[in-house]
C-alpha atoms as one frame of an Amber mdcrd trajectory, in Angstrom:
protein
  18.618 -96.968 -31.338  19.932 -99.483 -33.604  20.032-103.203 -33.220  22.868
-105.857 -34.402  22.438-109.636 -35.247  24.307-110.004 -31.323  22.271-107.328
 -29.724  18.443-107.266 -31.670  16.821-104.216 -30.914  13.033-105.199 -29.381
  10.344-102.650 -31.022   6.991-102.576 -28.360   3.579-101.731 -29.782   0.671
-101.635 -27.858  -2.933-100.985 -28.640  -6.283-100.520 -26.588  -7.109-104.297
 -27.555  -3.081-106.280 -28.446   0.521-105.826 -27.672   3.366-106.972 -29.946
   6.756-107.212 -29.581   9.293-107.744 -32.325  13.433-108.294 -32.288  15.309
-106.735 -35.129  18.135-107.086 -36.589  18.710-103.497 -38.114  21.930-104.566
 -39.891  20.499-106.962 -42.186  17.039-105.500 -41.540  15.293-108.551 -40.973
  13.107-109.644 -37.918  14.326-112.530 -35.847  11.315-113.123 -33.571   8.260
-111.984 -32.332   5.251-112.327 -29.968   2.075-110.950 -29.869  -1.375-111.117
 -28.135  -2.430-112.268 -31.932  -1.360-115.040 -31.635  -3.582-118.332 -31.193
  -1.674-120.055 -28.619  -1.338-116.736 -26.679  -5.079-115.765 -27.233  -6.408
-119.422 -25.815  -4.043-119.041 -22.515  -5.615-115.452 -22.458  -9.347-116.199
 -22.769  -9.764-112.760 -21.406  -8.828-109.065 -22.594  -5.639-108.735 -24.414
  -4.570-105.425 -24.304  -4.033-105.551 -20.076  -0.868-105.748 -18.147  -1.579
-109.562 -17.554  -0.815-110.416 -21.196   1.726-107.962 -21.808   3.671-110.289
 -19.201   2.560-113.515 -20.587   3.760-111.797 -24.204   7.322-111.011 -22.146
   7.737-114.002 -20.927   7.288-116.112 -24.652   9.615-113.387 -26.293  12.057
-114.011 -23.465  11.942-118.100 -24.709  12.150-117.251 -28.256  15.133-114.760
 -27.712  17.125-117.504 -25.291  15.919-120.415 -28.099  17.697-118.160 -30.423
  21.059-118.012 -28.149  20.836-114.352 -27.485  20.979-112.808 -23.543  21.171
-108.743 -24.316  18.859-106.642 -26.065  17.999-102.800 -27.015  14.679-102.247
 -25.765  12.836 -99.774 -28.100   9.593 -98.797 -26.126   8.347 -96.354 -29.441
   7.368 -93.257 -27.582   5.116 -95.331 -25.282   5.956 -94.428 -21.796   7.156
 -96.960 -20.091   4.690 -97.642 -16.828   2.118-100.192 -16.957   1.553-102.681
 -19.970   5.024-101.706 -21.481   7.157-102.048 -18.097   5.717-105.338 -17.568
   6.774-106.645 -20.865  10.064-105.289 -20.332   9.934-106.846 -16.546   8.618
-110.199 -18.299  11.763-110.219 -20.539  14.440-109.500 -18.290  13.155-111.967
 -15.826  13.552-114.482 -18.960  17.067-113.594 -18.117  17.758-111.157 -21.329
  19.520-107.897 -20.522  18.755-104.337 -21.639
């Protein structure tokens, strides 16, 4: 997979306890946004566990913001060998309903 400045390519990690999700730019190799359950904002509107599929979605849905705040609608979506049922499908659910295409 391989991501352009037009078309970022979004990288999904997931733990047992946080989920992250990054947009690259593989070109210029540099990231142009992120989310992740790290964050404080996220964490507060979490309050609960943060590895579930309830903030994977919340963690979709802020990347989706960032990525339309940024002007970009399409996307590679890069799962990383996770399969993609669960936490990762509802990120990727979260994102596309943000209205960014894979």
């Amino acid at each position: 997979m391989h991501g352009s400045k037009d078309r970022p390519r979004l990288s999904v990690y997931r733990s047992l306890k946080h989920v992250s999700i990054q947009a690259f730019d593989d070109e210029t190799a540099r990231v142009i946004c992120s989310a992740s359950t790290l964050e404080k904002d996220l964490r507060t509107k979490l309050k609960e566990k943060t590895g579930n599929c309830k903030a994977s979605a919340l963690v979709g849905q802020v990347m989706g913001e960032r990525l339309k705040q940024k002007g970009l609608t399409s996307a590679v979506f890069d799962r990383n060998g996770f399969r993609y049922h669960g936490v990762v499908k509802n990120l990727a659910e979260a994102v596309r309903s943000q209205g960014i295409q894979f």
